[in-house]
PLY file of the C-alpha trace (Angstrom):
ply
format ascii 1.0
element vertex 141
property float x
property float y
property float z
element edge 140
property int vertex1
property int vertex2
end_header
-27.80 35.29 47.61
-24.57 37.18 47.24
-24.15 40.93 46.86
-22.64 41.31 43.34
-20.27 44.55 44.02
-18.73 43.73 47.39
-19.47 39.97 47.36
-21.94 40.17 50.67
-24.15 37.26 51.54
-27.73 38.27 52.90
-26.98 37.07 56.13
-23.53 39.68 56.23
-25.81 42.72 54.78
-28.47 41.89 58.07
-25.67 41.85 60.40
-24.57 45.33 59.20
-28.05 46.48 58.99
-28.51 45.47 62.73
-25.26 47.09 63.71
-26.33 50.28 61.99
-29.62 50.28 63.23
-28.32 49.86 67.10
-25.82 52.68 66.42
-28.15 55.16 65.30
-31.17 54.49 67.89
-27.90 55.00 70.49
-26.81 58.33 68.97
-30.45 59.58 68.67
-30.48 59.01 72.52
-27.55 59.84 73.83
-26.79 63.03 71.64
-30.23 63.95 70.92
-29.77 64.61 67.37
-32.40 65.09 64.96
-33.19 62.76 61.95
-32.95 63.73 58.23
-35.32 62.73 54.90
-31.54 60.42 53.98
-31.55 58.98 57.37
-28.60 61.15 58.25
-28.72 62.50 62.01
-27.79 66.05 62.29
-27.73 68.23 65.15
-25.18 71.34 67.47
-22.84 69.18 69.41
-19.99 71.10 71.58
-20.32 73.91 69.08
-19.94 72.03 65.85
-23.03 71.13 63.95
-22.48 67.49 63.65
-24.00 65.24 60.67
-23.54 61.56 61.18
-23.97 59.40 58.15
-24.73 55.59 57.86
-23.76 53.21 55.12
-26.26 50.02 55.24
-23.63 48.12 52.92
-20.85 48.41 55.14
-20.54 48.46 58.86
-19.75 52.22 59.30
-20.49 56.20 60.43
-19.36 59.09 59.41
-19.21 61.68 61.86
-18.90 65.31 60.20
-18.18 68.26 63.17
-18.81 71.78 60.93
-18.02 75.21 62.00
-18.63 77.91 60.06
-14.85 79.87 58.64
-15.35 83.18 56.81
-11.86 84.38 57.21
-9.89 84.95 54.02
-7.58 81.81 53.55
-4.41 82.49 53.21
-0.84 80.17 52.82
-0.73 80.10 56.53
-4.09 79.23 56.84
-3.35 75.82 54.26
-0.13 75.39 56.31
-1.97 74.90 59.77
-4.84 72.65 58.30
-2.02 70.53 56.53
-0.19 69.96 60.26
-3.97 69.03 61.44
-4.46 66.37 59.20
-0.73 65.36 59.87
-1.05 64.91 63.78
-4.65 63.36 63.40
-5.04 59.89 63.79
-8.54 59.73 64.01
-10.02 62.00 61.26
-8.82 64.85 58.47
-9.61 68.28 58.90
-11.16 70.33 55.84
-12.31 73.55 54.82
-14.57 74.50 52.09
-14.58 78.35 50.89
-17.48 77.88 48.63
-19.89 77.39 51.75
-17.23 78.99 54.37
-17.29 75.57 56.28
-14.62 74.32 58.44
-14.86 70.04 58.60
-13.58 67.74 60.77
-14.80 63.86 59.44
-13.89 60.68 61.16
-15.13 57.32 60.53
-16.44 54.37 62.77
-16.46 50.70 61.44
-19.24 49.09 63.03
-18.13 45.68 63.42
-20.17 44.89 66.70
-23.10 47.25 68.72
-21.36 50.32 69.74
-21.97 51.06 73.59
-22.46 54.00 75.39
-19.14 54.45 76.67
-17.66 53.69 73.31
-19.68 56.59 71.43
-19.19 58.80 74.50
-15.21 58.09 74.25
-15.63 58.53 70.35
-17.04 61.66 70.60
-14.55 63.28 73.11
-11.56 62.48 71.02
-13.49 63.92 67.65
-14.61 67.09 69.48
-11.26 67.34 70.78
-9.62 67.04 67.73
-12.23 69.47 65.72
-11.60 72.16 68.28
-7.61 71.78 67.95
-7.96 71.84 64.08
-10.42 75.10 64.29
-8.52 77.09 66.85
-4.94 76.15 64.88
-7.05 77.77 61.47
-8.04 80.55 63.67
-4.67 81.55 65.16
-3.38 81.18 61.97
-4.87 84.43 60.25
0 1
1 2
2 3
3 4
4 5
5 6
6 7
7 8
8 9
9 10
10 11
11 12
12 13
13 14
14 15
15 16
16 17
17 18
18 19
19 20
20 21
21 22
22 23
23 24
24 25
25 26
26 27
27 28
28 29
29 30
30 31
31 32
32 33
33 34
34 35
35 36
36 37
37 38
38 39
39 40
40 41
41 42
42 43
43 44
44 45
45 46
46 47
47 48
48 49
49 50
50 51
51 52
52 53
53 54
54 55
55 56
56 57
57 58
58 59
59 60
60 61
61 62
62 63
63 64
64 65
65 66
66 67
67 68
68 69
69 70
70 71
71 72
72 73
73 74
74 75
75 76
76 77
77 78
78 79
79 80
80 81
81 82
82 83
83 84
84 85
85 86
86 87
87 88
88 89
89 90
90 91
91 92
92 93
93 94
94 95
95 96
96 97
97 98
98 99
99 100
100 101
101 102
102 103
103 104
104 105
105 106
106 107
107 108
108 109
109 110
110 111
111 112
112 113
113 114
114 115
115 116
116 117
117 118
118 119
119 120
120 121
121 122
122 123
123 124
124 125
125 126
126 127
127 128
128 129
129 130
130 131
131 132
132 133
133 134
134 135
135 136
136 137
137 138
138 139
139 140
């Protein structure tokens, strides 16, 4: 039987499942974040509070590294997250006034089991990245 959206057979939708599965039992592990009531994992990582997200139709993560901004934002402030998202490869760099959030989000396809090394390389370049997007906001007041 076929998905009728995205045209997935049964078989295609387990093999994602699987992947997603593996990832998350991994991250639980080796970042010791808690689980949510959406099946979200959420936890402080390197001084972000990081939300990781799974979709069970396609292969993927979401990994979300907030930081709480309460600074007025000003021109400057839009300038420097604008150069962020324009030297970053990996993920775009938000900020949300409403809450006074600062976001860094980058995605992982999960297209075979993700391996320790691979997460722990994943999550060095995203931390790195969120810190250089936070501290460029922050020098930018």
């Amino acid at each position: 039987m076929k998905d009728t959206i995205f045209n997935l057979t049964d078989e295609e939708i387990l093999h994602h499942h699987i992947h997603v599965d593996n990832a998350r039992s991994l991250i639980q592990a080796q970042l010791g974040l808690g689980t949510e009531e959406d099946g979200t994992l959420s936890g402080y990582y390197g001084g972000f509070y990081l939300i990781v997200g799974f979709s069970h139709l396609h292969p993927l993560m979401v990994f979300s590294f907030c930081r709480p901004f309460t600074s007025k934002a000003t021109v400057n402030t839009y300038r420097s997250l604008n150069r962020a998202n324009i030297s970053s490869i990996l993920g775009s760099h938000s900020l949300n006034l409403d809450v006074g959030c600062y976001c860094f989000r980058a995605t992982h396809w999960l297209f075979e089991d993700l391996s320790s090394i691979q997460l722990q390389r994943f999550m060095d370049r995203c931390l790195a990245d969120a810190q250089k997007g936070y501290c460029a906001l922050l020098s930018k007041k």
